[in-house]
N, C-alpha and C positions, 0 to 999 in steps of 0.2 A: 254373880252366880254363873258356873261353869253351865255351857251349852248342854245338850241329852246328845247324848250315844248311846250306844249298846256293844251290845259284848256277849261270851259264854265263858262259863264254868264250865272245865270241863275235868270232871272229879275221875281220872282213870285209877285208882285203886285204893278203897279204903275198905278198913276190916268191919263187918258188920257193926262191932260194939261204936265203932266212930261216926257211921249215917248220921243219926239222928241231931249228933255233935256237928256236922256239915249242914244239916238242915235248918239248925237254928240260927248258926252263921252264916248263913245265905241268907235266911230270912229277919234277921236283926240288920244286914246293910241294905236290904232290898227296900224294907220297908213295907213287903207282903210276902205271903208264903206262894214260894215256886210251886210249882206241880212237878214233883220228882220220881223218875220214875229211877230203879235201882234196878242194873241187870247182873249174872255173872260178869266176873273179869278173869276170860279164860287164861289170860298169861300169868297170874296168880291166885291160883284156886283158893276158895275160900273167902277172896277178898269181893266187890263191887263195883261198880262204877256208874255214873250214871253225866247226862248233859245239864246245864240249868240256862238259854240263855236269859237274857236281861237286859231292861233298858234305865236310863238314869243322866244322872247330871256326870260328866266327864269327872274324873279319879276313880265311880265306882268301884272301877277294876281293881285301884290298889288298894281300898277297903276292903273288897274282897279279899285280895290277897293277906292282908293286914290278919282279916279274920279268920282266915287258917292259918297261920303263920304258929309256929310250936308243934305243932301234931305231926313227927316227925313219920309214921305209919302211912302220912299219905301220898299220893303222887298225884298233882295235879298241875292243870293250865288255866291260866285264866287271859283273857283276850279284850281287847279294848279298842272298837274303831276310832280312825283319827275324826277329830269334827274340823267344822274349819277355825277355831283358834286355838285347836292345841292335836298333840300328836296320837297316833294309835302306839298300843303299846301291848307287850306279852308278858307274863309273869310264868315261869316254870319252876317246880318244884319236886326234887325225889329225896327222898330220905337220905341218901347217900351225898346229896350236892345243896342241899339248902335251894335257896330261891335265884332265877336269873331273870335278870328283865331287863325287857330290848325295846327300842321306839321303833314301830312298823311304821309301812307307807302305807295309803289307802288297800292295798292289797295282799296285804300282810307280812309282805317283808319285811325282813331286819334292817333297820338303818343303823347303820355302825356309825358313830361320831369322828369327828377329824382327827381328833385326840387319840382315841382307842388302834386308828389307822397310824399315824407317826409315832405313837408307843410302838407296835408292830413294825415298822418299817425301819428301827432301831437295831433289828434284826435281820436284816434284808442280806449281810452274808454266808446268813448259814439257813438254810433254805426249808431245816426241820425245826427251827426256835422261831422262823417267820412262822410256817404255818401253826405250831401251835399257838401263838402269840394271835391269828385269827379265828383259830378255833374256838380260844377262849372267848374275843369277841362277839362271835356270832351265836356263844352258847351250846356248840357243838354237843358235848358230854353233856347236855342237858337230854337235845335231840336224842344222842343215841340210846340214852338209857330210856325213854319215855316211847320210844317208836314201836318197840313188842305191844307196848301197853294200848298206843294209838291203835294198829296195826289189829289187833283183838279186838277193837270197840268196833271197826269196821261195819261188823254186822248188827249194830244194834239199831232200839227202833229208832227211825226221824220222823222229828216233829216240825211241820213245815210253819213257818211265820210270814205272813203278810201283811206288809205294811199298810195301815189303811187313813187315807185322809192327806 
């Protein structure tokens, strides 16, 4: 059995009708209902967002991910510390790009694979196919579309967690 980590949901924009549809989905992989709290998401009115994090046995992240996966309305992130036998990792999602997912280091960076770098380096004389060719690896277009969305959640409330034991 995979070690415990944790992680957050981090649900930057869903239209009302859907909450309830993310709460159930949170809480069918959680295996208990989160404490959700749902504020505006001033970068598109109308819509929500809210934080969930979470602890659990390593993949939960991509269960999560797994479990909003179709609901093309949403924009979310979901996050995954590394443990020490296996990797962290991000899951991103906009309706316009589908899902991207990176293995972070213990601090959240993207770890680009060897692979992903010499596909890229394929490109290494033309200096705007290079960098798109990293763009894509690092999920760039995910970033950019999602950072209004981040950037707006800014002022919502935190809910502090400490570790105990």
């Amino acid at each position: 059995m995979p070690g415990p980590t944790r992680g957050v949901l981090f649900v930057h924009s869903a239209p009302r009708a859907l909450c309830p549809h993310v709460e159930w989905a949170a809480t069918s992989v959680l295996g208990t209902r989160p404490v959700i709290d749902w504020t505006d998401q001033p970068a598109a009115p109308g819509a929500l967002r809210t934080e969930i994090s979470w602890s659990g046995p390593a993949g939960t992240g991509a269960r999560l991910t797994s479990a909003l996966r179709g609901w093309d309305h949403l924009r979310y992130e979901v996050t995954e510390e590394a443990t020490t036998t296996t990797d962290g990792s991000r899951w991103s999602h906009t309706p316009d790009l589908g899902i991207f997912h990176a293995q972070t280091d213990r601090v959240g960076n993207v770890v680009v694979p060897e692979d992903r770098i010499r596909a890229a380096l394929v490109h290494a004389a033309d200096p705007d196919r290079l960098a798109q060719a990293l763009d894509l690896a690092l999920g760039q277009a995910w970033d950019d579309e999602l950072e209004p969305f981040r950037y707006a959640g800014a002022g919502a409330p935190v809910r502090w967690l400490h570790r105990v034991g």
